[in-house]
MDAnalysis code that builds the backbone (N, CA, C; Angstrom):
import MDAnalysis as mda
import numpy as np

u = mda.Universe.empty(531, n_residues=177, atom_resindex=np.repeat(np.arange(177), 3), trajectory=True)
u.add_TopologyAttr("name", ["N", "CA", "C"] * 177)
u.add_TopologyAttr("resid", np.arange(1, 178))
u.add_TopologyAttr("resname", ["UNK", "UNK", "UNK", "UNK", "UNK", "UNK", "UNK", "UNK", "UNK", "UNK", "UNK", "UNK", "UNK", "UNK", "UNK", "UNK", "UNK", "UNK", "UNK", "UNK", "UNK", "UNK", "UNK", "UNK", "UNK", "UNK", "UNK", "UNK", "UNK", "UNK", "UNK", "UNK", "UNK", "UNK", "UNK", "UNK", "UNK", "UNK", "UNK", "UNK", "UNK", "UNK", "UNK", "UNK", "UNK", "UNK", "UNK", "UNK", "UNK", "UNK", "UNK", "UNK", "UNK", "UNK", "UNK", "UNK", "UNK", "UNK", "UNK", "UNK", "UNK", "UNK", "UNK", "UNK", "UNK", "UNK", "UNK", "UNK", "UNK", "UNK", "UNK", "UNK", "UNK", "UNK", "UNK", "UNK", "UNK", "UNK", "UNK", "UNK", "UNK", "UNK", "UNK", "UNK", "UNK", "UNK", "UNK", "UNK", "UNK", "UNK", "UNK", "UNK", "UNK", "UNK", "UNK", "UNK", "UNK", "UNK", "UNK", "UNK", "UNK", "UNK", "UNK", "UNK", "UNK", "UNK", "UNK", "UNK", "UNK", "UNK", "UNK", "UNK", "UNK", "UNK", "UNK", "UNK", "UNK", "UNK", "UNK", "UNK", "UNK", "UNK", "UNK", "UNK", "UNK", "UNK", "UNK", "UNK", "UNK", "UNK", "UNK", "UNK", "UNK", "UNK", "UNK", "UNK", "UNK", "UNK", "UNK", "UNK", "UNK", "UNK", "UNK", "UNK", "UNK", "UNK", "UNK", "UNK", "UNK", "UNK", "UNK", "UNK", "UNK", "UNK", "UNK", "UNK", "UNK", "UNK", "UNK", "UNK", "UNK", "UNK", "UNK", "UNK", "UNK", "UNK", "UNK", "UNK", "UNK", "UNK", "UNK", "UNK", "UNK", "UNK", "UNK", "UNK", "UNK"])
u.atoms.positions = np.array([
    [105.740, 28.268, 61.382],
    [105.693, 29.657, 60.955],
    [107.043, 30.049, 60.354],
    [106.756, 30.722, 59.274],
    [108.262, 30.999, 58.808],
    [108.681, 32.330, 59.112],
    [109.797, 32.130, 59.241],
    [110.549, 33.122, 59.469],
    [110.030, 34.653, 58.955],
    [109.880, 36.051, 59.873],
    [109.909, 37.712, 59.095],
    [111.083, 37.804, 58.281],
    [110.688, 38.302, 57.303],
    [112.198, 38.653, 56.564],
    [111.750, 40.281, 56.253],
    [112.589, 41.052, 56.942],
    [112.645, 42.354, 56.941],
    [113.139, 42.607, 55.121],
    [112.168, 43.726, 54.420],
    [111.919, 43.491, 52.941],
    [112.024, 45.645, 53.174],
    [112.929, 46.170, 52.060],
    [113.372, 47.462, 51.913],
    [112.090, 47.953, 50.560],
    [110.996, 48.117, 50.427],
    [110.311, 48.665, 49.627],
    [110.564, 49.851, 49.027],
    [111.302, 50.046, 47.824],
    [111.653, 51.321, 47.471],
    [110.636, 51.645, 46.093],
    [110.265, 53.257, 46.679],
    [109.277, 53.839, 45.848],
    [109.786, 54.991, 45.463],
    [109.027, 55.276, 43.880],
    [109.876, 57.026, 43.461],
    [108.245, 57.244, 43.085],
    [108.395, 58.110, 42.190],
    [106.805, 58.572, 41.633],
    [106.478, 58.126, 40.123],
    [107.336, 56.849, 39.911],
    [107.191, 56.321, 38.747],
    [105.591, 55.339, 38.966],
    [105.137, 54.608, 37.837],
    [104.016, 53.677, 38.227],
    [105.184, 51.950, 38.606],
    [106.027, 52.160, 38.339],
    [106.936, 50.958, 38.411],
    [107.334, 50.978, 40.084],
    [106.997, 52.008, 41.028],
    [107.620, 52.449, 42.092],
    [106.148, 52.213, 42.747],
    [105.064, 52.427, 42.473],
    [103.678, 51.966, 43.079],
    [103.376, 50.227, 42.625],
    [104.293, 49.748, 41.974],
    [104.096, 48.537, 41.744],
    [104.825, 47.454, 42.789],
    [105.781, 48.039, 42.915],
    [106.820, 47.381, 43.687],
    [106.327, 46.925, 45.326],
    [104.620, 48.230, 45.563],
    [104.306, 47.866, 47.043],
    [103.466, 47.101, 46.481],
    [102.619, 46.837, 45.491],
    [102.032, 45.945, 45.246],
    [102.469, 44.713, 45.269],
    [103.360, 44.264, 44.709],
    [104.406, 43.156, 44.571],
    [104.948, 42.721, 46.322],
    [104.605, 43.749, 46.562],
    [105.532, 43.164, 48.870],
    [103.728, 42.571, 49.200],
    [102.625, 43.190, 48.706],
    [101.353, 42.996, 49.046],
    [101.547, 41.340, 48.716],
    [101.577, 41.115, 48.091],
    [101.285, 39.703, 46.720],
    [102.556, 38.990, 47.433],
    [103.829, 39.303, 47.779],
    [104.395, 38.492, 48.523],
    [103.989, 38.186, 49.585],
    [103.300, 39.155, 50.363],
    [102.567, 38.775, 51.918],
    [101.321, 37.812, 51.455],
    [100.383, 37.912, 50.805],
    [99.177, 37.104, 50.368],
    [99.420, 36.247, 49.576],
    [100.941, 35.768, 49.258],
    [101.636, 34.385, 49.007],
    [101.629, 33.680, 49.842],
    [101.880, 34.099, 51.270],
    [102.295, 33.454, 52.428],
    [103.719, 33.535, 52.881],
    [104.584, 34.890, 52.285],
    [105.540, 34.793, 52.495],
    [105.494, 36.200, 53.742],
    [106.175, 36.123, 54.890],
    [105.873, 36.339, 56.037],
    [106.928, 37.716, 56.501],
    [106.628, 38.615, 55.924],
    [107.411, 39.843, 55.656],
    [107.014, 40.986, 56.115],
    [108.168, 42.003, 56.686],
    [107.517, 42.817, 57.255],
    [108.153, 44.359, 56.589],
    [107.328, 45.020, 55.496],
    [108.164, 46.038, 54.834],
    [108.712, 47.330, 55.313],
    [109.452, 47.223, 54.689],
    [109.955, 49.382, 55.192],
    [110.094, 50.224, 54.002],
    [109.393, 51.030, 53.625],
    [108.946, 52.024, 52.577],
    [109.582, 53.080, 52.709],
    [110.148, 53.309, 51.421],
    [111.568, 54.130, 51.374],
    [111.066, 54.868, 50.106],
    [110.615, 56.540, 49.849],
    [110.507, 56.720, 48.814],
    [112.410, 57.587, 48.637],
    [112.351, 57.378, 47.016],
    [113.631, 57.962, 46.806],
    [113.956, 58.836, 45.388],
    [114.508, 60.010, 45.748],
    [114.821, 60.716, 44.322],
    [115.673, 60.951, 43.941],
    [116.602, 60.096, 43.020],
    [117.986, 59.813, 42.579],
    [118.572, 60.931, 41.651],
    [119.524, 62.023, 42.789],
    [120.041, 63.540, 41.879],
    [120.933, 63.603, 42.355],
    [122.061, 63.865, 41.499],
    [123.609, 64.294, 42.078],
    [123.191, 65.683, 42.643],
    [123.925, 65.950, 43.806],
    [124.085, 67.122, 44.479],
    [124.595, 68.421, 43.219],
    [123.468, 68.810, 43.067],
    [123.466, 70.354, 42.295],
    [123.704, 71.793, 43.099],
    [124.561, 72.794, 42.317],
    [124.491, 73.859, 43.189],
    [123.063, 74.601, 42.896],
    [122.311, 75.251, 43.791],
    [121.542, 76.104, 43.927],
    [121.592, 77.536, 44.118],
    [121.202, 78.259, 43.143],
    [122.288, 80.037, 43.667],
    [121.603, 80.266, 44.568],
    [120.559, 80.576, 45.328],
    [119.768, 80.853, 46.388],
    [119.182, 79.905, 47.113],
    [118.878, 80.611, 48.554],
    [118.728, 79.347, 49.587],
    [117.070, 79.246, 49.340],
    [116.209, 80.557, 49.032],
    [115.152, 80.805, 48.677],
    [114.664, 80.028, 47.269],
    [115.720, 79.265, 46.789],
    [115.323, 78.347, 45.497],
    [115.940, 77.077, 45.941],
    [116.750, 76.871, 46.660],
    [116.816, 75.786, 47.252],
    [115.323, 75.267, 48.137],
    [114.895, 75.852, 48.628],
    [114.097, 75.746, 49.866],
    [112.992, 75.559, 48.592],
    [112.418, 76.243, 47.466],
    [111.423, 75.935, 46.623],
    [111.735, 74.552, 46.047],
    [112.673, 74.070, 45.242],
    [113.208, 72.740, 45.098],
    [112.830, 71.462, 45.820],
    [113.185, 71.746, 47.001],
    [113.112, 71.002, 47.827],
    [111.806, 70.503, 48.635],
    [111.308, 71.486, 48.479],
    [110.118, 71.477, 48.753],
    [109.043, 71.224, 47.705],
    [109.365, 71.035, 46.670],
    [108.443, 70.329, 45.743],
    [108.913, 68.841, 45.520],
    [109.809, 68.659, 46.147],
    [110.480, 67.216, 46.209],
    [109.570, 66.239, 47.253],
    [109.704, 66.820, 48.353],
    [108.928, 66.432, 49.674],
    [107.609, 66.594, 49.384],
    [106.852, 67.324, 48.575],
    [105.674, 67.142, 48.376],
    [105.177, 65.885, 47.578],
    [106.129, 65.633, 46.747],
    [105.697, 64.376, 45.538],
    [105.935, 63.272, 46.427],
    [106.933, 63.314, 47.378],
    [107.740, 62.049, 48.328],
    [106.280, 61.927, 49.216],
    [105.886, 62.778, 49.602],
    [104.556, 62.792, 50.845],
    [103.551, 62.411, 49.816],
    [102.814, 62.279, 48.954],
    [102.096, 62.357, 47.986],
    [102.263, 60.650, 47.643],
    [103.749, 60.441, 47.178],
    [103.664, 58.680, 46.253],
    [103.480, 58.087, 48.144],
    [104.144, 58.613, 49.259],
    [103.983, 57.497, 50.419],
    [102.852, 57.321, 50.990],
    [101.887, 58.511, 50.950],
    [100.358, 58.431, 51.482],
    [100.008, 57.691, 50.295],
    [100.274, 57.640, 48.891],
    [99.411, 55.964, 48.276],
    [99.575, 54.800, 48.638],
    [101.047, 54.514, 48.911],
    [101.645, 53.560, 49.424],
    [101.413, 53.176, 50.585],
    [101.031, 53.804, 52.137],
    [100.784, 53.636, 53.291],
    [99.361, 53.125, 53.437],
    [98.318, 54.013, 52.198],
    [97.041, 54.051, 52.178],
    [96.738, 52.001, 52.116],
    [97.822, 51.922, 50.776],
    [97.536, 50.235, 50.149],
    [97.841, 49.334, 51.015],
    [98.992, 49.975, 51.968],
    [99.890, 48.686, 52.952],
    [98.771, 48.535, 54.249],
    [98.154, 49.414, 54.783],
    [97.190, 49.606, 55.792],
    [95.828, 48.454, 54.995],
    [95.722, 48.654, 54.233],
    [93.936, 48.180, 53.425],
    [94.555, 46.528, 53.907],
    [96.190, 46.015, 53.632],
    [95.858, 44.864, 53.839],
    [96.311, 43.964, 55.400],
    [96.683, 44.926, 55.853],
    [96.849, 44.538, 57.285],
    [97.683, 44.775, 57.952],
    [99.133, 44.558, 56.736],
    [100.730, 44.726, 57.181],
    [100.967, 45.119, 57.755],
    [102.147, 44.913, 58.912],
    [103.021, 45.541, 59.508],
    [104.093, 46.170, 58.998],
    [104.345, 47.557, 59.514],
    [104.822, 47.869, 58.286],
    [105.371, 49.167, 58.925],
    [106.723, 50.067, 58.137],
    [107.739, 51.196, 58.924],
    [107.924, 51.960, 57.559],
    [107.232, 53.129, 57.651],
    [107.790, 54.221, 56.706],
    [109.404, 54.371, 57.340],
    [110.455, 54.137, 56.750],
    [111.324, 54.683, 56.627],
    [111.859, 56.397, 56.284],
    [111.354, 56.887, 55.588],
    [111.377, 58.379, 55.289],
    [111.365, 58.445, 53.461],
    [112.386, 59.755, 53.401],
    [112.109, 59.702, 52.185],
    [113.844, 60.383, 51.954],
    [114.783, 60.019, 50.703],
    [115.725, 60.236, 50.004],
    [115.867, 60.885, 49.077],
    [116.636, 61.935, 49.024],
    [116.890, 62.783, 47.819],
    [118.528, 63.029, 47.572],
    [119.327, 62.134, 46.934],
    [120.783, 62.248, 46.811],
    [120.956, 61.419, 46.070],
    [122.492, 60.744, 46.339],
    [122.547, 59.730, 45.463],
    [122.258, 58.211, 46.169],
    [120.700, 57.909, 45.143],
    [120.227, 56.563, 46.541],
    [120.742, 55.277, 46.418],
    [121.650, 55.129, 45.373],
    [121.981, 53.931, 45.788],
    [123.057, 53.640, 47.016],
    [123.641, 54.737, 47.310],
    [124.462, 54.679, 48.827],
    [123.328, 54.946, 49.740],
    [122.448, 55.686, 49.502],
    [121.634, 56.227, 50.797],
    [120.744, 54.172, 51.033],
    [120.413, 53.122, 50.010],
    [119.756, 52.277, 50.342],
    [120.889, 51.015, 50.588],
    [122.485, 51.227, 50.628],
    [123.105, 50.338, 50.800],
    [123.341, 50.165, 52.407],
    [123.269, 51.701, 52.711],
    [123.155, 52.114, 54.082],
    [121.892, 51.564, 55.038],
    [120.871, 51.548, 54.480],
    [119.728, 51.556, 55.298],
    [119.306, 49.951, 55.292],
    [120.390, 48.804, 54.074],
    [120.332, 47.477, 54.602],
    [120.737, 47.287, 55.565],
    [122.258, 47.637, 55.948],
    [123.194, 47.763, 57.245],
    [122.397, 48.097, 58.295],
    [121.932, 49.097, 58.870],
    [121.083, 49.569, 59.483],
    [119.740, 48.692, 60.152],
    [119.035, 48.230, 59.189],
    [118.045, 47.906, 59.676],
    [117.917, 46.286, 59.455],
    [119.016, 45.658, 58.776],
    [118.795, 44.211, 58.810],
    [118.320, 43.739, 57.759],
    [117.850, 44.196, 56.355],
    [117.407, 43.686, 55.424],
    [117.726, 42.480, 54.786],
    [116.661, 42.285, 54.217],
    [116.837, 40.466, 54.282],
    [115.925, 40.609, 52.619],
    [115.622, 41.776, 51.903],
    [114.878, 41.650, 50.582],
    [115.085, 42.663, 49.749],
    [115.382, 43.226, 48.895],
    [115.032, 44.475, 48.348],
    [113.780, 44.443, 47.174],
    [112.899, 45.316, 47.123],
    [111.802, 45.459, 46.263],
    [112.004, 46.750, 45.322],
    [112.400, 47.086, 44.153],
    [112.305, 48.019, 43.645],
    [111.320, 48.096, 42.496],
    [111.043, 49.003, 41.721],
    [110.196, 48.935, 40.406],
    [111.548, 49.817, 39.786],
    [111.326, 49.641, 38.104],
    [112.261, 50.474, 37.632],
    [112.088, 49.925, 36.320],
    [112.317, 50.647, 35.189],
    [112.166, 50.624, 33.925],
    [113.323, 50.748, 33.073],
    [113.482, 50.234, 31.451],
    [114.664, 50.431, 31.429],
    [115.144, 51.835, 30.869],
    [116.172, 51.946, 31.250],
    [116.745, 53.514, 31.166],
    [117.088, 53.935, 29.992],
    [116.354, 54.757, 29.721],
    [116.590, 56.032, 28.169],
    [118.281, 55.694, 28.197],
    [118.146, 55.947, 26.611],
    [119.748, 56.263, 26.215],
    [120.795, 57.205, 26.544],
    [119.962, 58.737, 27.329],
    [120.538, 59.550, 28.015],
    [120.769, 59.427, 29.464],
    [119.760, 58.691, 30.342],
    [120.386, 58.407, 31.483],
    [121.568, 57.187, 31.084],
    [121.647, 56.283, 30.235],
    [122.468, 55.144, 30.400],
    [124.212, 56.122, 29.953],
    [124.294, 57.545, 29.267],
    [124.957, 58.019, 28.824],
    [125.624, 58.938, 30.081],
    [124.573, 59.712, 30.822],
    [125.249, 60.819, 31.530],
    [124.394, 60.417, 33.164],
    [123.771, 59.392, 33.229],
    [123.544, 59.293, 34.962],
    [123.384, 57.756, 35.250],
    [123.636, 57.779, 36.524],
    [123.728, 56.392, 37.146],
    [122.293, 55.643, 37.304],
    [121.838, 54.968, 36.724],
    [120.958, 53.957, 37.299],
    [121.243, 53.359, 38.789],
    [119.863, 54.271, 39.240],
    [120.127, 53.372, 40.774],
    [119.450, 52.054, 41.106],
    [118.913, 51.539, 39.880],
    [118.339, 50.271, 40.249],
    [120.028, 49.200, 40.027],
    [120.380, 49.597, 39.198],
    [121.332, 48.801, 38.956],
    [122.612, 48.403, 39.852],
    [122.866, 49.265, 40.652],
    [123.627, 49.750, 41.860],
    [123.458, 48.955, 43.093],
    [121.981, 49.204, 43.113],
    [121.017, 48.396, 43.531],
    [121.159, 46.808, 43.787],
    [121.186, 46.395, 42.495],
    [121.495, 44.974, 41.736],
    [122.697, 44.411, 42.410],
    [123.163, 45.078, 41.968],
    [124.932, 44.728, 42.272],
    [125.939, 44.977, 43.128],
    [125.677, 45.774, 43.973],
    [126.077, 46.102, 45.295],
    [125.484, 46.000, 46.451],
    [124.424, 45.288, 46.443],
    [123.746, 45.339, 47.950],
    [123.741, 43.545, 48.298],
    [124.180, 43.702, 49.555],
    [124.034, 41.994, 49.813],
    [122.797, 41.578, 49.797],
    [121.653, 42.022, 50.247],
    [120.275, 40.900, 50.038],
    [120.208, 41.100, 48.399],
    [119.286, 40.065, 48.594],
    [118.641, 39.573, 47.170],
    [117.490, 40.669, 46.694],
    [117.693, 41.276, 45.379],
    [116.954, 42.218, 45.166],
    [115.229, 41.551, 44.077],
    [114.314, 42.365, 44.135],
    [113.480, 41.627, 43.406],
    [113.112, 42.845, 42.646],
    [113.284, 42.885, 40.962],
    [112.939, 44.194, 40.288],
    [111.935, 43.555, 39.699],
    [110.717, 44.847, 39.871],
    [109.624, 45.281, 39.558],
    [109.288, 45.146, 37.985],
    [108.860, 44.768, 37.082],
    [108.900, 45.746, 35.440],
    [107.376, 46.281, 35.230],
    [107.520, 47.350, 34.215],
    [106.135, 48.093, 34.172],
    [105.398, 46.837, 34.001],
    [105.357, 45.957, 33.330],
    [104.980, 45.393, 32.323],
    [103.717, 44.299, 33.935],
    [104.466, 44.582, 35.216],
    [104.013, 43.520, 36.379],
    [102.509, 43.617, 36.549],
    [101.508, 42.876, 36.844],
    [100.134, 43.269, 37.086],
    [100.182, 42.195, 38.387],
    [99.367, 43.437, 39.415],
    [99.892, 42.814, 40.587],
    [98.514, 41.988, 40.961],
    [98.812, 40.766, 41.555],
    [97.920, 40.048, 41.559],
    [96.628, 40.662, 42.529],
    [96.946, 41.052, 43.480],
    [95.917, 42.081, 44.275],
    [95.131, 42.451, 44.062],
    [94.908, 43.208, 42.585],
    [93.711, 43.916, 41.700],
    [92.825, 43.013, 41.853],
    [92.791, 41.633, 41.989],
    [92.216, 40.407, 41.218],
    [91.147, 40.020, 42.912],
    [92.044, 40.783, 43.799],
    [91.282, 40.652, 45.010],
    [90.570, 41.892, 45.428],
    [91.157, 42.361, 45.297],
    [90.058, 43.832, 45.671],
    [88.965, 44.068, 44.494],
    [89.005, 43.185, 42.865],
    [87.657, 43.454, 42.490],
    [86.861, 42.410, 42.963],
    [87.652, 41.372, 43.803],
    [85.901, 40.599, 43.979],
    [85.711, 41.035, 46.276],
    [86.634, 41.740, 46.426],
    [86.757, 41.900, 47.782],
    [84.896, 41.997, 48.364],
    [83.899, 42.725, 47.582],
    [83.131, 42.958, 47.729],
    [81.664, 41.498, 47.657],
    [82.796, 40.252, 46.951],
    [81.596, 39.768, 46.946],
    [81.242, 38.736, 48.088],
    [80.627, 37.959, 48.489],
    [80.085, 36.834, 48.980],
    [81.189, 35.115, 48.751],
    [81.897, 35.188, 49.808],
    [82.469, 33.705, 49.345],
    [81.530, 32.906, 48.422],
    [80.613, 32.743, 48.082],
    [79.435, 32.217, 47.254],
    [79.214, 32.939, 45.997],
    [79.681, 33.733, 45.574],
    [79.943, 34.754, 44.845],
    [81.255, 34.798, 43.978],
    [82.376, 34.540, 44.906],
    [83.632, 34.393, 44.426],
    [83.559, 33.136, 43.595],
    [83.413, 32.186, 44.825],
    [83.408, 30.335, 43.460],
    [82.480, 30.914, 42.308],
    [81.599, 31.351, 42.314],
    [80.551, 31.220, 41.054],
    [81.356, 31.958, 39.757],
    [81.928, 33.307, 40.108],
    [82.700, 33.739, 39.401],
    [84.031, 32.967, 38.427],
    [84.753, 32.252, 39.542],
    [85.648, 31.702, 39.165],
    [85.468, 30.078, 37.918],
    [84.259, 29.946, 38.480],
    [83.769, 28.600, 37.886],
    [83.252, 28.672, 36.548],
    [82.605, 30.379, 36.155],
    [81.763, 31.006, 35.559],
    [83.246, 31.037, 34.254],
    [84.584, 31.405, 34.494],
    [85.536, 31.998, 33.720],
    [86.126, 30.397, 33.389],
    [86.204, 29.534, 34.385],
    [86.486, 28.288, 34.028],
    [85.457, 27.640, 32.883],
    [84.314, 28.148, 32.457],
    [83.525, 27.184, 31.809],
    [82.155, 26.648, 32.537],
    [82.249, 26.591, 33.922],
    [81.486, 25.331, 34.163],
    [80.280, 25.956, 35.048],
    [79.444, 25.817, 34.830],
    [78.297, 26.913, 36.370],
    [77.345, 26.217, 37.058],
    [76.911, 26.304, 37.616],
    [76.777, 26.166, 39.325],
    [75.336, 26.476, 39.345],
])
């Protein structure tokens, strides 16, 4: 049996950020023996707010999208069996908030999704995938839109008949049965 390797799943509300749990799925149904922690995160320099009554609206539409991308994410990690630790959810600057939470909890993987960055974030804000990249001791694994997670490929035949599946497969190979 091989070794758990404690794996940091980081999600935002991008589709590159719902890919990335797909991708920990497809590492577990590799056979690689992992146990994730789901971290959604929303990468904003600390802004002033003139009111606490617009702070509190802010913020609260933050936590709604964060509760929103992790109930998809919890929904997918549950369907396949995993063991598995919502971590919470981040709103600052995350590439310290996820350098922290390797220390912490022992990480042994990082999973992100992330796309490449407009000419205005590469101008006036930090890429936190990149931060990511390059400052965190485990080994990071980035996501690209472009990933199609092998999973799909099981949940459309999830429904059929082991007898069903070969015929399919044999059917796309050429050869039938």
């Amino acid at each position: 049996m091989l070794e758990k390797w404690n794996v940091l799943v980081v999600v935002d509300e991008s589709d590159t950020g719902e890919k990335a749990v797909d991708c920990a799925v497809d590492l577990n149904l590799s056979g690689f023996n992992i146990k994730p922690y789901l971290m959604y995160v929303h990468d904003i320099e600390p802004i002033p707010i003139p009111s606490e009554k617009d702070e509190k609206k802010f913020y609260d539409s933050l936590r709604a999208k964060a509760k929103k991308t992790l109930l998809v994410a919890v929904k997918k990690l549950k369907e396949t069996g995993l063991d598995f630790e919502v971590v919470g959810h981040y709103f600052g600057i995350v590439g310290e908030e996820i350098e922290r939470k390797e220390r912490e909890l022992g990480i042994d993987m990082i999973i992100i999704g992330t796309e490449r960055p407009s000419l205005f974030k590469k101008l006036f804000g930090e890429n936190y995938a990149e931060r990511i990249i390059f400052e965190t001791k485990a080994p990071v694994l980035v996501v690209k839109p472009e990933y199609e997670p092998k999973i799909k490929k099981l949940i459309d035949t999830r429904a059929l008949t082991p007898v069903e599946i070969v015929r399919r497969e044999t059917e796309r190979e050429g050869v039938s049965i």
